[in-house]
OpenMM code with the backbone's topology and positions (N, CA, C; nanometers):
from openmm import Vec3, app, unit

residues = "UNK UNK UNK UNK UNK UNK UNK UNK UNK UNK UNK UNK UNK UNK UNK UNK UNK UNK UNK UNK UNK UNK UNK UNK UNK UNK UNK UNK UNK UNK UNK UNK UNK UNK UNK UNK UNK UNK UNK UNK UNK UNK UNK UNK UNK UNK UNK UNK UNK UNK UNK UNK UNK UNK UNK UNK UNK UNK UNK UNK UNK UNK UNK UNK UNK UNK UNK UNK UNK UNK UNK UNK UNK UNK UNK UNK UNK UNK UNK UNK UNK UNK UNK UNK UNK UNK UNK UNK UNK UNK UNK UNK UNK UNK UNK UNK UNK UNK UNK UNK UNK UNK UNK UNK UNK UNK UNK UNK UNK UNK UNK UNK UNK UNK UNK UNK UNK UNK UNK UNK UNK UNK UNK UNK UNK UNK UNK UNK UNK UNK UNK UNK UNK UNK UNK UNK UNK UNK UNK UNK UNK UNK UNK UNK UNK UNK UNK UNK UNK UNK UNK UNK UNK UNK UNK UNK UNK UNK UNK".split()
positions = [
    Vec3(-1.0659, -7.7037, 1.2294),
    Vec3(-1.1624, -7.6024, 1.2666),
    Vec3(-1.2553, -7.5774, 1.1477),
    Vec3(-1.3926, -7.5286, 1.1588),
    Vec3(-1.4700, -7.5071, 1.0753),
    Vec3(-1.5532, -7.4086, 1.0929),
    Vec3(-1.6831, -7.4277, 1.0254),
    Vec3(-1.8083, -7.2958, 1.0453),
    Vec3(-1.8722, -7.3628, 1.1779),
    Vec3(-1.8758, -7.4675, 1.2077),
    Vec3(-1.9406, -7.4995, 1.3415),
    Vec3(-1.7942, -7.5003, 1.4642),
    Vec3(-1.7374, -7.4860, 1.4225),
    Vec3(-1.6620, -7.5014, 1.5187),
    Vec3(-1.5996, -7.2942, 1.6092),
    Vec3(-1.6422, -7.2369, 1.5157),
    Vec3(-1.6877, -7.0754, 1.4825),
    Vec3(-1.8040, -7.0471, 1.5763),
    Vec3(-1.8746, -7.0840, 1.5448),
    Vec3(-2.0310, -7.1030, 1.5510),
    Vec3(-2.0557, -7.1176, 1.6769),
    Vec3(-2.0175, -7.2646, 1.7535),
    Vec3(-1.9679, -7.2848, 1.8409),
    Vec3(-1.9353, -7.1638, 1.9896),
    Vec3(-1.7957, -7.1289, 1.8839),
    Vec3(-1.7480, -7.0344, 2.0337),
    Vec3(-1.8011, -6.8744, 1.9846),
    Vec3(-1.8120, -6.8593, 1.8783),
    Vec3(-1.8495, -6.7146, 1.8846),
    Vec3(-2.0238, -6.6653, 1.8574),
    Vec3(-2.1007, -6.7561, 1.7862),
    Vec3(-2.2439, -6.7674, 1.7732),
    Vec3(-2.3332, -6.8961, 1.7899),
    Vec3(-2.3476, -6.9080, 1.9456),
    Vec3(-2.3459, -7.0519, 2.0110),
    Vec3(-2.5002, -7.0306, 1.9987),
    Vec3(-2.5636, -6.9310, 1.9795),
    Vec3(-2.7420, -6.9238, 1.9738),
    Vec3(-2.7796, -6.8330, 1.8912),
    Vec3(-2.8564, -6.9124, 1.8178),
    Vec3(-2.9321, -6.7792, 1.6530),
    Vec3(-2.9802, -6.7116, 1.7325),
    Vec3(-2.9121, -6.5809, 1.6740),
    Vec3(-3.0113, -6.4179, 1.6743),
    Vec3(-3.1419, -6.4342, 1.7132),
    Vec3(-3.2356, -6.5064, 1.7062),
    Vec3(-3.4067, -6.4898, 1.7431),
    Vec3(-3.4291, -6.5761, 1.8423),
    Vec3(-3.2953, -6.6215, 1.9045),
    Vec3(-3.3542, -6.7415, 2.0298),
    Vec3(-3.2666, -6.6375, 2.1439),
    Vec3(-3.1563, -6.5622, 2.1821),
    Vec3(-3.1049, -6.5191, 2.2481),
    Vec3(-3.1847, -6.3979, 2.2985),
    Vec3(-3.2059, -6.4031, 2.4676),
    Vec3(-3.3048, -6.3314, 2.4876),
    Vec3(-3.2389, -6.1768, 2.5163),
    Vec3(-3.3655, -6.0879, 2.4925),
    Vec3(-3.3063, -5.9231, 2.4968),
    Vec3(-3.2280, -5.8921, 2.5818),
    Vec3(-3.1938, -5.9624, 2.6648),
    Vec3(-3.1545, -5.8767, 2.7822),
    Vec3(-2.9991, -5.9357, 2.7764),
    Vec3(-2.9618, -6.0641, 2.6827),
    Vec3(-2.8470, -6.0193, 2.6373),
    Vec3(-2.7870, -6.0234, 2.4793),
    Vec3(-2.8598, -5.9620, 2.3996),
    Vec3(-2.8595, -5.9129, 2.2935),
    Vec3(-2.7350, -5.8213, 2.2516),
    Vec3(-2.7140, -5.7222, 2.3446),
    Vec3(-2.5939, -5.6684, 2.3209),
    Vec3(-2.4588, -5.7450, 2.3187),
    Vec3(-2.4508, -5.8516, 2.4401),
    Vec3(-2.3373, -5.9221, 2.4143),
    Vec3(-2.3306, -6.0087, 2.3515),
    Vec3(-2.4628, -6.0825, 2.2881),
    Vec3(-2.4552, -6.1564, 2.2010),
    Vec3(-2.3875, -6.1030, 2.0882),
    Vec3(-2.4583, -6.0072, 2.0485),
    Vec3(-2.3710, -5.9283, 1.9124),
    Vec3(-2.2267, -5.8861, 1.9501),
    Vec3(-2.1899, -5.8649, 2.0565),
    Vec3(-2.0416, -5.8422, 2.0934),
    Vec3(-1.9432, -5.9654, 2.0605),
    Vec3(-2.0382, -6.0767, 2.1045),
    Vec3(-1.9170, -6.2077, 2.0953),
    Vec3(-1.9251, -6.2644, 1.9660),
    Vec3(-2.0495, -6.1945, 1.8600),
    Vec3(-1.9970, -6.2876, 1.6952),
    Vec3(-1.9075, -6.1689, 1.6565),
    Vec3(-1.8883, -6.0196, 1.7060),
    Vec3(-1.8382, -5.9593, 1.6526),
    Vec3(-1.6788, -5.9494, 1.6483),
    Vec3(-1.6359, -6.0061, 1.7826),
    Vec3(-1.5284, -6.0280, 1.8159),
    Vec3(-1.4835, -6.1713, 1.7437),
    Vec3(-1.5816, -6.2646, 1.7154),
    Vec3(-1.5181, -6.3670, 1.6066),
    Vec3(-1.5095, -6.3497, 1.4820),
    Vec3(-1.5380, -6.1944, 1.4538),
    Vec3(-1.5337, -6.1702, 1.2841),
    Vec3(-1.3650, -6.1134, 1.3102),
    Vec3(-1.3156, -6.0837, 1.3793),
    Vec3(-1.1678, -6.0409, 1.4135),
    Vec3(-1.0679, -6.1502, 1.3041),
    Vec3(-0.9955, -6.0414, 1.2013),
    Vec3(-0.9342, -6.1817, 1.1119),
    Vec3(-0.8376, -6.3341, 1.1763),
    Vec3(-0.7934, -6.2864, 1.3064),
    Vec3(-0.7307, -6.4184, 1.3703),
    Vec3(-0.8358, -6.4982, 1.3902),
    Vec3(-0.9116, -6.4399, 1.4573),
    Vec3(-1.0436, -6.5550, 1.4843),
    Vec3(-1.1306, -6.6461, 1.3809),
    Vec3(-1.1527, -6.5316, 1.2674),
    Vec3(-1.1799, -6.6033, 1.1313),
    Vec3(-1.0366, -6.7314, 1.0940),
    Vec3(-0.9580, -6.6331, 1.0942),
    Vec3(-0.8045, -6.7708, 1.0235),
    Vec3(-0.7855, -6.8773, 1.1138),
    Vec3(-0.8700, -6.8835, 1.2585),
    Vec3(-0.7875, -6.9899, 1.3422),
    Vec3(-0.9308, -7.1263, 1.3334),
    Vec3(-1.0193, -7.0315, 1.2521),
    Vec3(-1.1336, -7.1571, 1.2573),
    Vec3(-1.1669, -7.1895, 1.0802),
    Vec3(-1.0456, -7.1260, 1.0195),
    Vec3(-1.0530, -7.1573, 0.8686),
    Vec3(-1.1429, -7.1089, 0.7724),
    Vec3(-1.2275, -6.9843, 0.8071),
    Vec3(-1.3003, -6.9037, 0.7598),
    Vec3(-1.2307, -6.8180, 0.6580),
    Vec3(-1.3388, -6.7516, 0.5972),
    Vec3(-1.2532, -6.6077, 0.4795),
    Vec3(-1.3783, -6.5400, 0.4536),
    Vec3(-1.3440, -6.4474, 0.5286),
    Vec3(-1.4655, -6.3209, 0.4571),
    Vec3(-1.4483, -6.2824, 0.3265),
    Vec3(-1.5372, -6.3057, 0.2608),
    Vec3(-1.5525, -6.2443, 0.0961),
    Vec3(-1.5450, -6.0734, 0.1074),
    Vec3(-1.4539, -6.0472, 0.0308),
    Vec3(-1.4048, -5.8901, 0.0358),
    Vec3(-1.5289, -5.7955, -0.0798),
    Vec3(-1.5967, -5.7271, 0.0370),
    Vec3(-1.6892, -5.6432, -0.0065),
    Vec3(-1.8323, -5.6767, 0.0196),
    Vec3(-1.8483, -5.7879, 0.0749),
    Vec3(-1.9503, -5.8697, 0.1309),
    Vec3(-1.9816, -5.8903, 0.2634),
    Vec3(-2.0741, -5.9257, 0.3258),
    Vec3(-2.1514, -5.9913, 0.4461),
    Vec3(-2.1226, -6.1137, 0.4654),
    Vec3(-2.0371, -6.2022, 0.3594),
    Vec3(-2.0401, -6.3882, 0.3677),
    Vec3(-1.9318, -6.4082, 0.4307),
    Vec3(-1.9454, -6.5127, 0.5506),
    Vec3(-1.8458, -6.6058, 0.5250),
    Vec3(-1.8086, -6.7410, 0.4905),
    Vec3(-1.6999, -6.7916, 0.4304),
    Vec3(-1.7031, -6.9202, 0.3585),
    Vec3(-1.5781, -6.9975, 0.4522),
    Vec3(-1.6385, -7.1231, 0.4346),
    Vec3(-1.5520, -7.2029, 0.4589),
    Vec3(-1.5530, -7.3473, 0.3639),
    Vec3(-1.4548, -7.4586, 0.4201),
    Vec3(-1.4755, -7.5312, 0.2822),
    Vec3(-1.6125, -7.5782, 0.2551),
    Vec3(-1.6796, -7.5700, 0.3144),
    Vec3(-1.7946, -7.6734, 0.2951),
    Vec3(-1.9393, -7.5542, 0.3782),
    Vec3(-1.9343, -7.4474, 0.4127),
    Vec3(-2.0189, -7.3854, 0.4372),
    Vec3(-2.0175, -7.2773, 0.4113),
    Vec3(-2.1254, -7.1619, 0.3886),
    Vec3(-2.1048, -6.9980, 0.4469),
    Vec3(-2.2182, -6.9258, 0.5351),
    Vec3(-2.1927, -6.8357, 0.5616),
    Vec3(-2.2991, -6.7912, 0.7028),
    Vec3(-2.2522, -6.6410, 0.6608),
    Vec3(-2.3719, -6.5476, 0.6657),
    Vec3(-2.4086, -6.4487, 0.6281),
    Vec3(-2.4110, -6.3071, 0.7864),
    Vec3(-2.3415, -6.2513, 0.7891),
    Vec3(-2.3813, -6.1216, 0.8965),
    Vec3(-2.4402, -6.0229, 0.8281),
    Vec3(-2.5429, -6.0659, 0.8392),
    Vec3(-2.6546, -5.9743, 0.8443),
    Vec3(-2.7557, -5.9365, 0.9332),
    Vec3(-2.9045, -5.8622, 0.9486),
    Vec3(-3.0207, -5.8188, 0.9811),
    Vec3(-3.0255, -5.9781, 1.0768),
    Vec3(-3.0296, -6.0938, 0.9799),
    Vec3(-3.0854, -6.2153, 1.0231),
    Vec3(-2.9433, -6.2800, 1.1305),
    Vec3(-2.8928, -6.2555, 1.1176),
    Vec3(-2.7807, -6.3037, 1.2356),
    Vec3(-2.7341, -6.2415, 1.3511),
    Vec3(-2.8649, -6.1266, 1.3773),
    Vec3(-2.8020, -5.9778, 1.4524),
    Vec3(-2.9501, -6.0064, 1.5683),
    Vec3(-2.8527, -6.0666, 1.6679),
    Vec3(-2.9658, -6.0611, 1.7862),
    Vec3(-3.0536, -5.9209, 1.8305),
    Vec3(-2.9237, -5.8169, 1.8054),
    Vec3(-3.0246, -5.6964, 1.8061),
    Vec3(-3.1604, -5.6568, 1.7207),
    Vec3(-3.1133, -5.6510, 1.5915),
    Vec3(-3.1676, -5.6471, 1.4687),
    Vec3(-3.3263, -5.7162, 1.4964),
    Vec3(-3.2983, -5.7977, 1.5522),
    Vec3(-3.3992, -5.9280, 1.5707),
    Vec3(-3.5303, -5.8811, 1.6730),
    Vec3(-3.4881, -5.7978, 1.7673),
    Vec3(-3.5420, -5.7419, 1.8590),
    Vec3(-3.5859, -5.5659, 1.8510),
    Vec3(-3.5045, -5.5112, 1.7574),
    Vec3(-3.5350, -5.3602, 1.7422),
    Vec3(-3.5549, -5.3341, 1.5739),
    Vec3(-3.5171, -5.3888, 1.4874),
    Vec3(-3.5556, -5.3662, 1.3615),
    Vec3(-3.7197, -5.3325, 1.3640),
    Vec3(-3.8089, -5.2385, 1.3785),
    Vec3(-3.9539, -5.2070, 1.3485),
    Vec3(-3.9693, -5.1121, 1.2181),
    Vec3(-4.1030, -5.0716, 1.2208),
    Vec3(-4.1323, -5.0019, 1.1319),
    Vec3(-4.0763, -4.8616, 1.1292),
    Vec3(-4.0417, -4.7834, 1.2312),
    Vec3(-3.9320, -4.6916, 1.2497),
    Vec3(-3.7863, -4.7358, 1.2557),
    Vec3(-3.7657, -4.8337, 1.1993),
    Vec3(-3.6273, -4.8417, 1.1396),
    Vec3(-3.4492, -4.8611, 1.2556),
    Vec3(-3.5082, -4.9333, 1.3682),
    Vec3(-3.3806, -4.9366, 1.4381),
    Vec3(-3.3925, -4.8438, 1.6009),
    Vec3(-3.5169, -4.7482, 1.5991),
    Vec3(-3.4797, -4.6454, 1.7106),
    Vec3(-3.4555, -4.6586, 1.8177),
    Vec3(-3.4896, -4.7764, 1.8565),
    Vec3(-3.4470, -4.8134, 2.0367),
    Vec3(-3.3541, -4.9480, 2.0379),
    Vec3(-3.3046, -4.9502, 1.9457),
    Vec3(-3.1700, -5.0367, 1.9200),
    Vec3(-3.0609, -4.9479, 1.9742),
    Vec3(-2.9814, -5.0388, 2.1064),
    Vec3(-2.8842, -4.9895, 2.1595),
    Vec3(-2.7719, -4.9391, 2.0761),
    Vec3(-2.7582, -4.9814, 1.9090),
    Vec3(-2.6533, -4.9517, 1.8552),
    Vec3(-2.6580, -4.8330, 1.8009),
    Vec3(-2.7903, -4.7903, 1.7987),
    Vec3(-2.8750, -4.6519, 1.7298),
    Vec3(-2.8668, -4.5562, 1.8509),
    Vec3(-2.8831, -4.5999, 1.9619),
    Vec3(-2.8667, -4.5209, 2.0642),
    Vec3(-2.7360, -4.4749, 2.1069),
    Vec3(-2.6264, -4.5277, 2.0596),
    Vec3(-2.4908, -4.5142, 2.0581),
    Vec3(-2.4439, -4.3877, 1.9211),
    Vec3(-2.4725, -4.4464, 1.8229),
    Vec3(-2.4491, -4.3972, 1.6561),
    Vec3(-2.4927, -4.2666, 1.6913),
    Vec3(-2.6572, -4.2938, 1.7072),
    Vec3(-2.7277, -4.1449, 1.6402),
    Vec3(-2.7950, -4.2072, 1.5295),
    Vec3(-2.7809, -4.3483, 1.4540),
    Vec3(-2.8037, -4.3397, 1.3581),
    Vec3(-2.8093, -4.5000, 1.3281),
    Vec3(-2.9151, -4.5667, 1.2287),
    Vec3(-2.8498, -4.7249, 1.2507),
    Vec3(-2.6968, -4.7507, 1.2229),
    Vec3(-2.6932, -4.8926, 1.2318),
    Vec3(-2.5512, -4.9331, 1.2154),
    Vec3(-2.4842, -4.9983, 1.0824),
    Vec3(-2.6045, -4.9303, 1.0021),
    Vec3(-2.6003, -4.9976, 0.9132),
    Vec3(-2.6128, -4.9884, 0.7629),
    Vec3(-2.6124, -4.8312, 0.7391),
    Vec3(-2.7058, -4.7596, 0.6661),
    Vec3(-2.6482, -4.7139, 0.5496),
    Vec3(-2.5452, -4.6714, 0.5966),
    Vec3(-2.4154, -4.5433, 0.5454),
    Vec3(-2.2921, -4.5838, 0.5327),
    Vec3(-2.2562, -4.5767, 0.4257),
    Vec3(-2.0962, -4.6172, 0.3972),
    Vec3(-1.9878, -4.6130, 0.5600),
    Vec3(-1.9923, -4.4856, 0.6100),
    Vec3(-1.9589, -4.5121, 0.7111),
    Vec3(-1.9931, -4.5870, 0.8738),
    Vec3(-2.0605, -4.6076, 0.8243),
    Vec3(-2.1140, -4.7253, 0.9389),
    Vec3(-2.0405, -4.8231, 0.9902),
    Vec3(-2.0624, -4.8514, 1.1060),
    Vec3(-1.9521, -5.0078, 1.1508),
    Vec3(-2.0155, -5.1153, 1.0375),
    Vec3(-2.0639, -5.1568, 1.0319),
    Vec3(-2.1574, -5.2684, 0.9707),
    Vec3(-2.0707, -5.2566, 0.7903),
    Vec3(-2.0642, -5.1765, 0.7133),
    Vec3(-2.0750, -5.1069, 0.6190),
    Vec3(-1.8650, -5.0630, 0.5774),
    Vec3(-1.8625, -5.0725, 0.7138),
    Vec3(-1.6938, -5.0636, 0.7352),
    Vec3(-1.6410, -5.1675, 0.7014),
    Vec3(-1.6724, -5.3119, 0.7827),
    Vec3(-1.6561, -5.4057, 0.7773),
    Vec3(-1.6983, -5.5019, 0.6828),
    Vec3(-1.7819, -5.4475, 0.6015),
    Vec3(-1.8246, -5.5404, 0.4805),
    Vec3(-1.7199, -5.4680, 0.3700),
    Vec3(-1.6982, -5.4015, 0.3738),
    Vec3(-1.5880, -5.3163, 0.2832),
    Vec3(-1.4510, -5.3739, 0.3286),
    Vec3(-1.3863, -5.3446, 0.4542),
    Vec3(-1.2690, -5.3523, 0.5026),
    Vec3(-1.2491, -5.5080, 0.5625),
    Vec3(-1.3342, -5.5524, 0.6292),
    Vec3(-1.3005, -5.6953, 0.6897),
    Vec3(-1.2500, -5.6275, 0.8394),
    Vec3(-1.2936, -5.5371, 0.8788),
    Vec3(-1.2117, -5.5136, 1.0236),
    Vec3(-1.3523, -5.4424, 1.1194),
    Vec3(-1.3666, -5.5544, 1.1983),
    Vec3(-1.4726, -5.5624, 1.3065),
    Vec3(-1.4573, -5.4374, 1.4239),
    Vec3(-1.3111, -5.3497, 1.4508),
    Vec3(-1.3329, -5.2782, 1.5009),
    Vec3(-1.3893, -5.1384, 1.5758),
    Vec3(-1.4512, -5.0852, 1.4797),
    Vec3(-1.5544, -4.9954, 1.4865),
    Vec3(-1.6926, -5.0420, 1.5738),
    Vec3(-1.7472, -5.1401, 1.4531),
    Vec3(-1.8429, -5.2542, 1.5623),
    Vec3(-1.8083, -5.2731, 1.6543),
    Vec3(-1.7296, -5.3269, 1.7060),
    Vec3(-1.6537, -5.3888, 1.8827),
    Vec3(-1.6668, -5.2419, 1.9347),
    Vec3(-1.6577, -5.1372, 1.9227),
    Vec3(-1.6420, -5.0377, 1.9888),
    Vec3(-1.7743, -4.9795, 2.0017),
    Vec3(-1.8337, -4.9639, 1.9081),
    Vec3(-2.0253, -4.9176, 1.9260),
    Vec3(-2.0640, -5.0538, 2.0147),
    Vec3(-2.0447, -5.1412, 1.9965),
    Vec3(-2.1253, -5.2140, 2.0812),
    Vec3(-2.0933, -5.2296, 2.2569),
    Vec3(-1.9519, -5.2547, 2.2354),
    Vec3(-1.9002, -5.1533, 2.4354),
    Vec3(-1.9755, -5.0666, 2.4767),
    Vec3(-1.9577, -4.9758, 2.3977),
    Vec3(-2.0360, -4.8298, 2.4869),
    Vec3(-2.1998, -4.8559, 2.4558),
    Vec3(-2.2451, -4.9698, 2.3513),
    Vec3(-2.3866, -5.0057, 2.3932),
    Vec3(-2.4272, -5.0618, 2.5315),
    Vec3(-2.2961, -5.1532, 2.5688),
    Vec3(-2.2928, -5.2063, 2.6573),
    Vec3(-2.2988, -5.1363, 2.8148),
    Vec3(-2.2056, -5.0507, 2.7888),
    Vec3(-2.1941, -4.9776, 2.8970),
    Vec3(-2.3012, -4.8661, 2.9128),
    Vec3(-2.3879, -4.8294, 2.7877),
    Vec3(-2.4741, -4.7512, 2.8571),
    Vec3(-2.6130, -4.8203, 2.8787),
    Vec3(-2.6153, -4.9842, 2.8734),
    Vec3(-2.7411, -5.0362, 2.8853),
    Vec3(-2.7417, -5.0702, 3.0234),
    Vec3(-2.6156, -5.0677, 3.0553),
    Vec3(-2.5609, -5.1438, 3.2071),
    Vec3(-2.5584, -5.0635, 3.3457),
    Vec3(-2.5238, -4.8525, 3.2496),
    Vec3(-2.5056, -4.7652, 3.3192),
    Vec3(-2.6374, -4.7411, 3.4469),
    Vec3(-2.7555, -4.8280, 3.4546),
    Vec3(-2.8445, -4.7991, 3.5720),
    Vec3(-2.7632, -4.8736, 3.6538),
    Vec3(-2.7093, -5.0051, 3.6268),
    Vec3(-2.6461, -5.1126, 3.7614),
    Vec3(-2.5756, -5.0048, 3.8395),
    Vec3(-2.5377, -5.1137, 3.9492),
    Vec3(-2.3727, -5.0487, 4.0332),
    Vec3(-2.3036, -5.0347, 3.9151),
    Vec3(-2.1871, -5.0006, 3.9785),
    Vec3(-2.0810, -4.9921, 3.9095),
    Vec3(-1.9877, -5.1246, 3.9544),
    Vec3(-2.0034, -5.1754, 4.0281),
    Vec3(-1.9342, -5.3427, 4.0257),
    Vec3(-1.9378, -5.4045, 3.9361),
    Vec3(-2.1018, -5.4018, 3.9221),
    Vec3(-2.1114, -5.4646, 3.7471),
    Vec3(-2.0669, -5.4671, 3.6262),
    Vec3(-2.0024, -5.3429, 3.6450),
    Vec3(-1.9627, -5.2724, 3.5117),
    Vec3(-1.8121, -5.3052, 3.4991),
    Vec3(-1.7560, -5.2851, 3.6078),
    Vec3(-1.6105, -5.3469, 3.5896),
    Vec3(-1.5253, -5.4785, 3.5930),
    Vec3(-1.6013, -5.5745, 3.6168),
    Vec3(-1.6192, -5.6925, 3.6009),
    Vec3(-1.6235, -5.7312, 3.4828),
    Vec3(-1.7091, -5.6655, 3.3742),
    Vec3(-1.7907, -5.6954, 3.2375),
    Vec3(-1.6421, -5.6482, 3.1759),
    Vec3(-1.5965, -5.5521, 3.1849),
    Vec3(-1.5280, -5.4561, 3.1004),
    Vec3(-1.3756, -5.5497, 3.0497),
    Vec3(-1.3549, -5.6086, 3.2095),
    Vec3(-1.2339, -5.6914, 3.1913),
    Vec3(-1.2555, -5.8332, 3.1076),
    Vec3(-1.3819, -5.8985, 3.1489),
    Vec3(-1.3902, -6.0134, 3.0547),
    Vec3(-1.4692, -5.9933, 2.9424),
    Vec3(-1.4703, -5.9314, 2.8818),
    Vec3(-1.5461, -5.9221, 2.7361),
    Vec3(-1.5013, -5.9583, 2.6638),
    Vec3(-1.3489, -5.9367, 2.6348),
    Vec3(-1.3036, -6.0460, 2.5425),
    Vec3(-1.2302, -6.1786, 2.5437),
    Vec3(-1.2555, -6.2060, 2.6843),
    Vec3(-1.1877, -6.3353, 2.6914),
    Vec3(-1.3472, -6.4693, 2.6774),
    Vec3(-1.3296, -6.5265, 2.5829),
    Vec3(-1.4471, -6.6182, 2.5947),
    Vec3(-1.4469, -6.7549, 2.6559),
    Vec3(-1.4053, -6.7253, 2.7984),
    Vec3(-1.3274, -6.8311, 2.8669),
    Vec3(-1.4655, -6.7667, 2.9882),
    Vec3(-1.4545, -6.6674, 2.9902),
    Vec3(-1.5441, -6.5976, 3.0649),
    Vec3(-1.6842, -6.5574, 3.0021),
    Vec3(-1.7310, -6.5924, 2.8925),
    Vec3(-1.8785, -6.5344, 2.8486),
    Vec3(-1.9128, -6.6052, 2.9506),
    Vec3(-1.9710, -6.6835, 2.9838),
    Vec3(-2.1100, -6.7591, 3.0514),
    Vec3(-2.0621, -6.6583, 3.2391),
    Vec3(-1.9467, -6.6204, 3.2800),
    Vec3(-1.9830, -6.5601, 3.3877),
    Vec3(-2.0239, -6.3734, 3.3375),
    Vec3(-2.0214, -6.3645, 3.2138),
    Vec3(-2.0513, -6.2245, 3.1700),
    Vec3(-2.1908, -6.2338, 3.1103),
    Vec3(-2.2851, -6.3780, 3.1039),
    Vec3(-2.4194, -6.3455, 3.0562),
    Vec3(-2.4874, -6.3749, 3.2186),
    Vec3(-2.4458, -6.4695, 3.3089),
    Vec3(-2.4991, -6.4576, 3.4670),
    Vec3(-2.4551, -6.3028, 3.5596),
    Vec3(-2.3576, -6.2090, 3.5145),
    Vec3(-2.3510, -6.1106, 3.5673),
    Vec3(-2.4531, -6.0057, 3.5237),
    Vec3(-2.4890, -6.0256, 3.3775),
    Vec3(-2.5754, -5.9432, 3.3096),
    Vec3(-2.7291, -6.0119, 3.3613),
    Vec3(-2.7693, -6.0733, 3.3637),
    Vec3(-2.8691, -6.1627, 3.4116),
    Vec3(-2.9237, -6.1460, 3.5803),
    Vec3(-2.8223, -6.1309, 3.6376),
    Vec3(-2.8069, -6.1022, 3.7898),
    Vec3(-2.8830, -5.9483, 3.7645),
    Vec3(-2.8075, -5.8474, 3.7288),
    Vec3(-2.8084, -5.7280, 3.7184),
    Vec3(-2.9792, -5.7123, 3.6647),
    Vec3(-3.0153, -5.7560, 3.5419),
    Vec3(-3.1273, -5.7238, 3.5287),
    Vec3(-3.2235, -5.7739, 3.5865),
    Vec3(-3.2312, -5.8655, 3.6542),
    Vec3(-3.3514, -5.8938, 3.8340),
    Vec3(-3.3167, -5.8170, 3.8904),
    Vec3(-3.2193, -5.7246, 3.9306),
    Vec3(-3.1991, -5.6501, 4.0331),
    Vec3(-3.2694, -5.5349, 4.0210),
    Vec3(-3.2805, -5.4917, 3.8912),
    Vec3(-3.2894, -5.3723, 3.8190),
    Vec3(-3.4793, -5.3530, 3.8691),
] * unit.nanometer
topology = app.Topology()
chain = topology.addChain("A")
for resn in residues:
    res = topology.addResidue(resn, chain)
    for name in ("N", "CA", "C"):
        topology.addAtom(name, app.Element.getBySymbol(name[0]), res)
């Protein structure tokens, strides 16, 4: 296993090619591969206190530039209609306590995984509610992304 092999299942399209409308789960599914099993099963190591990750022969950075959101709401007002800002109150990125800021400190993606759900769920909250429970169960199985970016996809023509 490697950085492409990572890459692969958890960031299969750079941040500036993945279109808005699924931006949120894009950032959901590299976030769920920053999870330390997921890092150890593709031979990764987050540098402790840092944004990097290394492997033998590569590293790849979570940052601004790897953040499909980021990519789409970073403006000159600073984040405001970024679903993760709309969740926070606040960017995600800013403040020691921040998910973003947690995890470059701690190595533990969970905070993130959790702002970005309820991004999820309140970007989704106009659909039915079919939609929503469908999403909820496969989010973390990535056996199921591609029927969780055509459910999201469905939903926003409908919309």
């Amino acid at each position: 296993m490697s950085m492409r092999s990572w890459k692969k299942e958890y960031y299969p399209v750079e941040a500036a090619k993945v279109p808005e409308a699924l931006a949120v789960v894009a950032s959901l599914r590299k976030w769920i591969g920053l999870r330390p099993e997921n890092l150890q099963r593709h031979g990764l190591v987050k540098v402790d206190g840092s944004s990097r990750l290394l492997s033998s022969r590569s590293e790849f950075y979570i940052d601004d530039k790897s953040c499909s959101l980021c990519h789409y709401y970073i403006t000159g007002e600073r984040c405001t209609y970024c679903p993760l800002n709309q969740v926070l109150g606040h960017p995600c990125c800013v403040w020691e306590s921040t998910p973003y800021q947690w995890w470059c400190r701690t190595g533990d993606p969970e905070f993130m995984i959790s702002a970005l759900r309820v991004a999820l769920l309140k970007d989704l909250s106009d659909y039915e509610s079919c939609v929503v429970r469908p999403l909820l169960s496969l989010v973390d199985d990535p056996s199921c992304w591609k029927e969780i970016e055509e459910i999201i996809l469905r939903a926003a023509e409908a919309k």
